[in-house]
N, C-alpha and C positions, 0 to 999 in steps of 0.2 A: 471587489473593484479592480478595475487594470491599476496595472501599478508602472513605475518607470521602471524601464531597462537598464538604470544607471550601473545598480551595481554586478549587476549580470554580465556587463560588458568589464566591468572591473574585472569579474574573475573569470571571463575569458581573455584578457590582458595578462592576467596573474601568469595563464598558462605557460605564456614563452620563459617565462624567469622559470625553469625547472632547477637551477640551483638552489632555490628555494625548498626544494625537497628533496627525498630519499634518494639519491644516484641512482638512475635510468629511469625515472618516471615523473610524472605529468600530472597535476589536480586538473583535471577536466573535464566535466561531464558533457559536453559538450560535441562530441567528434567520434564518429564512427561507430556506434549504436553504446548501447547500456553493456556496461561491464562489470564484473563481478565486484562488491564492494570490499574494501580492504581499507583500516583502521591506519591510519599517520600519523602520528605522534608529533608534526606541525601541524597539525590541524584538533582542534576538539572535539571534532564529530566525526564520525565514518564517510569518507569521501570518495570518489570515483579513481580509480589512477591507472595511466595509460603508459606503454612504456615511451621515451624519452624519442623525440620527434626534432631533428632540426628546425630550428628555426624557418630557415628559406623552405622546408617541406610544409611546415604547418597549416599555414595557412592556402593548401593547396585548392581551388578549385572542385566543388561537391559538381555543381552547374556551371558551364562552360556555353559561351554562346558568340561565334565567331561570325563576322559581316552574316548574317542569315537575311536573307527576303522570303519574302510569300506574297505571289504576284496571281490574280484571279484573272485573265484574260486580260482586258488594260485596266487593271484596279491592281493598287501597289500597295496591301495589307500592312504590309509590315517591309520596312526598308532599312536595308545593310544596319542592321544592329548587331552591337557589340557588346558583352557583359559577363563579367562570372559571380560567382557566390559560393562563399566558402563554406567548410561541411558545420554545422553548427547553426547557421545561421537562421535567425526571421527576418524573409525578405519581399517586401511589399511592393508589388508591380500597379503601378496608378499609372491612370491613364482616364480622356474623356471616352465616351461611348464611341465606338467607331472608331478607335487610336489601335487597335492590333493587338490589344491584350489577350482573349481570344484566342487567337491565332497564334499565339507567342506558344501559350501552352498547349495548343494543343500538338505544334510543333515537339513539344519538349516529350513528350509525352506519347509520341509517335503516331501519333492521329490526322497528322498532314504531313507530308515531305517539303522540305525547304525548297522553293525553287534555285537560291544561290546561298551558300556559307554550311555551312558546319555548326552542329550542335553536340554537347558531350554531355553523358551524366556520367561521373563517378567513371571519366577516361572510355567509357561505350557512348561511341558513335551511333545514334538515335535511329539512324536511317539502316547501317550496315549491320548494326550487331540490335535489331530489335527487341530479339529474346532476353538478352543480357540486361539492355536500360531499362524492361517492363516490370523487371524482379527487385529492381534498386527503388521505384514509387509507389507511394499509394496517389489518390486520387478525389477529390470529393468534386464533383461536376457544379457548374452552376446551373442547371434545369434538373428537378430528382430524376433518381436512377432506380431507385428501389423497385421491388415486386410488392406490391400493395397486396396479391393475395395472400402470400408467402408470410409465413410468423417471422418474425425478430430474428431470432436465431435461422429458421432456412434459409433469409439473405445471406447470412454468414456462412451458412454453411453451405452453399454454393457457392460464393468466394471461393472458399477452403479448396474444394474440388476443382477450379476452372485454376488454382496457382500450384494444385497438387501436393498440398500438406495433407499430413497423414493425418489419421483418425485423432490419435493421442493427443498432437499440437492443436488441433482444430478444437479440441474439445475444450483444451486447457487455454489457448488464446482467448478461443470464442467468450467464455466465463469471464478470464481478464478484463478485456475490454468494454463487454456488457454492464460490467460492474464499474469500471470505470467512469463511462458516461452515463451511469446510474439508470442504466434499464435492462439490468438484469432480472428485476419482478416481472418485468415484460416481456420475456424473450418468447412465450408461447401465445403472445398475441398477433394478430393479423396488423401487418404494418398499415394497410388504410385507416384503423383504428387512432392512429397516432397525430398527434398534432407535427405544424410545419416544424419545429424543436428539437421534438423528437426526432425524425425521422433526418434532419442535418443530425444530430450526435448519432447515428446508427449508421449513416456513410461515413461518418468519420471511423467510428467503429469497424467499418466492412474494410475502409481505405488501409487502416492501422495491421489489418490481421495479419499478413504475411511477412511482417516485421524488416515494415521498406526503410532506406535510410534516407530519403525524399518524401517528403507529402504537399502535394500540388491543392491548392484550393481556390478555385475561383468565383469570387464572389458568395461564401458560405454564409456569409451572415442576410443575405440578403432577404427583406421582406420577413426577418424573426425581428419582434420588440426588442426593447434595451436590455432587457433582462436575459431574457433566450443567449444575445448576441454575449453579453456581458459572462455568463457560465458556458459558452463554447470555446470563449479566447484563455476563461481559465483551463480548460480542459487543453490546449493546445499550447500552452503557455508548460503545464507539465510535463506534456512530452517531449518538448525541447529540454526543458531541465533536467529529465530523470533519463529518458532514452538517448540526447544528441541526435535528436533528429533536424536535421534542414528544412525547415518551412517555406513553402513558396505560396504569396496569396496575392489576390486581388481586392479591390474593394472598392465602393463608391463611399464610405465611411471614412473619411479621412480623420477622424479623431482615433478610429482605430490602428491608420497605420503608425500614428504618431506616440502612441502608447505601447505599443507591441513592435512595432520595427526594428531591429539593428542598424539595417539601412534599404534605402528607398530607389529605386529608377521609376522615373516618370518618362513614359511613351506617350508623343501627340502627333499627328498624321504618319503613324507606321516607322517614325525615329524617336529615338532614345534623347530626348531632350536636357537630362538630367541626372545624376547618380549620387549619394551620397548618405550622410544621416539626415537624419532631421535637423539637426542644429547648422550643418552645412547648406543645407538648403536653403536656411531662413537666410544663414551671413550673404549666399550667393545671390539674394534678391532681395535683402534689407529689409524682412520683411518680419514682421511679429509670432508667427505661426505658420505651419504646415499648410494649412489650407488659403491662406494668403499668400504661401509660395508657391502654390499649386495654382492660382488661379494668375499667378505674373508670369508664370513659365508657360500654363497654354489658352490664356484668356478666359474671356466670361463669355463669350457666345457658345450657347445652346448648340451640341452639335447632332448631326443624322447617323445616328450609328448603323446604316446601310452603307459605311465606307469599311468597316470591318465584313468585307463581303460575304464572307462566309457563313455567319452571326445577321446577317443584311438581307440574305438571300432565304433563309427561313422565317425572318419576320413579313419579309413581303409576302411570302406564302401564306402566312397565319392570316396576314390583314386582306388580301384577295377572298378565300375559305369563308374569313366572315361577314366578310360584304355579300355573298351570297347569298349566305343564310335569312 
């Protein structure tokens, strides 16, 4: 089952009290990938420990996102928004169809150039230093990606090649992660063979391999049952815990962001309407739940996600194509 984030946020709270342990280090799994584990003697269990972070540094910015636009001839995508996200974090971008979610990432992500503002991952500049920000994420698309002819393991292993890991780490990753999202009996199967399930825990698997300290997801759970969805956010939920990876997702599931988020921005006509937790949200519109804050902040009208032009402009195509036929 998803569980609350309560106490998760507790013991990334804990972090800043480093007086709290050994002189020059840090309990926190949380922040700048998986580190060697080492035994503290204020703790009962073998714990993550990093060396000793100022305060005013800690919480620096993983995701950095300054006035950015993304303008399609006179259609205004995404407007002057502002946001960061610190390294550790699960951070859920909502939004209605057609609000610039979209286009937010694929901004981040270097697949559009901003028309105005500045994007940073991890202090690289998205547009100027592309090489740099593409080594810092992984990726799981919202339309698949995979090679359908290609076995389990080929997709990875063409990953492996196009980010230039050696043989050794490919092989030892590839296993990892296969094993992780529990298809490693399958790795010399043909991915068409695979259910829609499947085939999300194997981009996430492909997205994971190069050991990014970003993972972008938009809309992953999409069109998989409760169940599917319910064993992906586990699997994603670990990686946050064990590696300190930064999650960035989207979702039309808002029970999932409310379970799984640290904190939340909500985008509606291409502005940043809203930022906080969940529990902020609710106080900021009085309202009972997540999704009763979500529908006060950008209404209940049905919208045409042809305003997300980019995402708008492919669907018009798809729906032209089949009027033909």
């Amino acid at each position: 089952m998803l569980y609350s984030r309560s106490k998760v946020r507790e013991r990334k709270a804990n972090c800043l009290e480093t007086s709290h342990y050994p002189a020059g280090y840090c309990h926190s799994p949380f922040i700048f990938g998986l580190l060697p584990k080492q035994a503290c003697h204020f703790h009962p269990e073998p714990v993550l420990l990093l060396p000793a972070i100022h305060k005013r540094n800690y919480m620096q910015p993983i995701i950095s996102v300054k006035s950015a636009s993304r303008k399609f001839k006179d259609v205004v995508a995404v407007n002057d928004i502002s946001f960061d996200v610190s390294a550790g974090e699960i951070f859920a971008f909502l939004g209605p169809n057609g609000a610039g979610k979209s286009t937010t990432i694929k901004m981040l992500t270097t697949l559009l150039r901003p028309s105005e503002g500045s994007l940073f991952l991890a202090g690289h500049d998205v547009v100027k230093e592309q090489d740099a920000a593409r080594k810092i994420f992984g990726i799981v698309f919202q339309d698949p990606s995979l090679d359908d002819e290609l076995t389990a393991y080929e997709n990875l292993e063409l990953h492996a090649v196009l980010y230039g890991l050696d043989k050794k780490t490919m092989r030892e990753r590839t296993e990892e992660l296969m094993k992780l999202v529990e298809l490693w009996d399958r790795k010399d199967s043909r991915v068409k063979t695979f259910s829609g399930g499947m085939k999300r825990r194997l981009e996430i698997a492909r997205g994971l391999l190069h050991h990014p300290r970003i993972l972008f997801l938009d809309e992953p759970t999409l069109g998989l049952d409760a169940q599917t969805r319910n064993l992906l956010w586990n699997y994603i939920e670990k990686l946050n815990e064990k590696e300190g990876m930064t999650i960035f997702f989207t979702t039309h599931y808002l029970g999932e962001a409310e379970a799984i988020a640290d904190r939340i921005a909500i985008i509606d006509h291409g502005k940043i309407v809203a930022t906080g937790t969940t529990e902020e949200l609710k106080k900021l519109t009085n309202t009972a739940n997540l999704e009763q804050a979500y529908l006060e902040l950008t209404g209940k009208n049905v919208r045409d996600e042809t305003l997300d032009s980019a995402d708008g402009k492919k669907e018009m195509i798809r729906r032209v194509i089949a009027n033909r036929r």
